[in-house]
N, C-alpha and C positions, 0 to 999 in steps of 0.2 A: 845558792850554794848550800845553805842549812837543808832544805827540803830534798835536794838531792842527796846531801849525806846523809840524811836519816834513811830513803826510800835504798840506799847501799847497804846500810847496816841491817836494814832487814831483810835482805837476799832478794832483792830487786822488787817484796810486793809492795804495792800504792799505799801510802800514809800521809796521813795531814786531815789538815779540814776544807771545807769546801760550802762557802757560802751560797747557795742558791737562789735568785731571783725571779719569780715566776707571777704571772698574772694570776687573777683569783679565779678567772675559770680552768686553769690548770691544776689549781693548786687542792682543790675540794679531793678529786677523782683518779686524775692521771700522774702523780708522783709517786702513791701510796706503795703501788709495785713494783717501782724504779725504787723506791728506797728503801723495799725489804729485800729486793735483789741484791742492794748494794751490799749491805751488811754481811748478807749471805755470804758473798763473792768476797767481799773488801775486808775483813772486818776489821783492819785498822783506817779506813777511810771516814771521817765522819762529817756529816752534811747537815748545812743546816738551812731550814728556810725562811724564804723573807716574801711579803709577798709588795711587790710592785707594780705600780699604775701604769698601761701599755703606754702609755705618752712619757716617762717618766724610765722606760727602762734604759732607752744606748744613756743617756747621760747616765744613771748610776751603774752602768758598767764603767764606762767610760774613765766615771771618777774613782771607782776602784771599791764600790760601796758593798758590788756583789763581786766573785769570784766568775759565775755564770750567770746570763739573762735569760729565762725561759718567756718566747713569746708565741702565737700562733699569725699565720700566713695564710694567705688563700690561696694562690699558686704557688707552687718553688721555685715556679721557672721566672719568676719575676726579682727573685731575691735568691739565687743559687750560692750553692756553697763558696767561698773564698771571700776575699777579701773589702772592703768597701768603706774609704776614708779612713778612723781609728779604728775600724771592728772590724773583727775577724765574723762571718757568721758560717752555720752549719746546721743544715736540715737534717732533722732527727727522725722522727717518727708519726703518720698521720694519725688524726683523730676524729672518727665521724661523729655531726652534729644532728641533733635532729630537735624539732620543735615540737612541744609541747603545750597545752592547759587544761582547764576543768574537763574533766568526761561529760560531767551533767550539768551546762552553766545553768543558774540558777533563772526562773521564773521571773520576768519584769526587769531584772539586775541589766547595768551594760552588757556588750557583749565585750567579752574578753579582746577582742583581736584587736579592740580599740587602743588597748596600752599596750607596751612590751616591756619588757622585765626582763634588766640586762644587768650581768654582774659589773661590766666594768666597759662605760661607753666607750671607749677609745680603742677596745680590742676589736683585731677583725673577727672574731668568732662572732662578739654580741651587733656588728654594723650590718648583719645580713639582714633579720627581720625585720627593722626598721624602714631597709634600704625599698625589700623586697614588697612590703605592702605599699609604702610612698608609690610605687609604679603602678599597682595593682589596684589601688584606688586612688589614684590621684590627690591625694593628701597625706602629709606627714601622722602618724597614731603619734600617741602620748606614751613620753619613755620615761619609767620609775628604775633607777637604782638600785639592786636592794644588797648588793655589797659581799653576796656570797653565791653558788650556785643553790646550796643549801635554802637560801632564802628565797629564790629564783621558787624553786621548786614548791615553798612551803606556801606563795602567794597565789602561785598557777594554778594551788590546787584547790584553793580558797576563790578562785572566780577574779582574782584584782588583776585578772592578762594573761600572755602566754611570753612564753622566754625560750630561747634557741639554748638548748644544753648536749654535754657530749650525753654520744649516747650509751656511756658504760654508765651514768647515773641511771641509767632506766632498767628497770628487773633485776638490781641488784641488793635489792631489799630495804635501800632508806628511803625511795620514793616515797614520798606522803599517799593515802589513798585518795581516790579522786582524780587522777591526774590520768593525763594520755597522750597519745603522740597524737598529732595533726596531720594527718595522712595527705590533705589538701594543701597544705603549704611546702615546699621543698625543704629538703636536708641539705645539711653541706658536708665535706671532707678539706676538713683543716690540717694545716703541717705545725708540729713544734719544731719553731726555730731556736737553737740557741747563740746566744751572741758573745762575744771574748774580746777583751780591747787584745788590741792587733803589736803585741811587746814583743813578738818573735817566739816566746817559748811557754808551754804549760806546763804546770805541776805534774809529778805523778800523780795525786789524787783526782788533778780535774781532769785528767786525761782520763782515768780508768770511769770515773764518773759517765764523763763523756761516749766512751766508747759502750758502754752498755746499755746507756740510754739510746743512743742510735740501733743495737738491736732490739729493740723495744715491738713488739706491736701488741695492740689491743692489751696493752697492761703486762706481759709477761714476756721473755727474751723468747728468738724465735730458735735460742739452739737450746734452751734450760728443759731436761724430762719436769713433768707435770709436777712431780715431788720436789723437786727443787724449790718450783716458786711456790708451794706450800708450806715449808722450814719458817716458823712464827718468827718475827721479827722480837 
């Protein structure tokens, strides 16, 4: 009732905050634009993020820790929109994956393909490369953590493995030098899902949240002129 008398008093636009939940390969790349849009659009919306372990996200939805769960999915059609137990879920926006390591692996050194460099084991974005070599050579490689994609990146370029990352990190100017895509291994196309425990009703703020992040793609809304998504946050 409070949330809806304020979003009254300001002649129906979105206000509140809005706690956001998101895995850490989401959270390095694919928010940055979502939440300069929002500002743009909302500016009394404010958001804020948290970053959560994909094993780890429906309970802290659930328990009411985030407002929204950002997580990624490999099909939709395995997990479509509506409802399922306490959570509401809702496919948002895809994100292509693509793998990565050293351009020039070093002289004598392992060979990189042997480890894989994953931000966060339990997402499906990081289970693909693991998955995909175990078939490919009949043995599990060796999986290093490194807790960011930033880090992902900073080790693949350094020779310690290659790591599956979206691929708006690639030619965006913080690539480390050294690094390159793996032409030989496949890429993926991942969906961001978000998740809502299932109380019947949303905020204005995570509605309007919501609805803009679903016209999302490749970082920037599909009805915003070019200028728009340039206004500095």
């Amino acid at each position: 009732m409070d949330e809806m008398s304020v979003a009254l008093k300001n002649n129906g636009e979105p206000s509140g905050r809005v706690v956001v939940g998101a895995t850490a390969p989401l959270m390095d790349y694919e928010l940055q634009e979502i939440l300069r849009e929002c500002r743009y659009r909302y500016p009394r919306v404010h958001v804020s993020l948290k970053v959560v372990c994909a094993r780890d996200m429906e309970a802290t939805v659930a328990s009411g820790g985030v407002d929204v769960g950002l997580c990624f999915i490999r099909d939709p059609g395995d997990r479509q929109d509506g409802t399922a137990g306490d959570m509401l879920r809702r496919v948002l926006f895809p994100v292509p994956f693509v793998p990565v390591g050293p351009a020039s692996p070093r002289p004598g050194a392992p060979s990189p393909m042997e480890r894989v460099l994953v931000v966060d084991p339990d997402c499906a974005s990081q289970s693909l490369l693991p998955r995909h070599l175990t078939a490919l050579h009949g043995s599990a490689p060796t999986v290093m953590e490194t807790g960011s994609t930033r880090g992902a990146l900073s080790m693949a370029s350094c020779g310690l493995g290659i790591a599956m990352i979206p691929q708006a990190a690639v030619g965006c100017g913080l690539t480390p030098d050294g690094l390159t895509v793996i032409d030989s291994l496949p890429g993926a196309l991942m969906h961001v899902q978000a998740l809502l425990p299932n109380n019947g009703w949303l905020s204005p703020a995570v509605s309007a949240f919501l609805d803009l992040a679903g016209r999302m793609r490749g970082g920037r809304p599909s009805d915003t002129p070019e200028t728009a998504a340039a206004v500095p946050a």
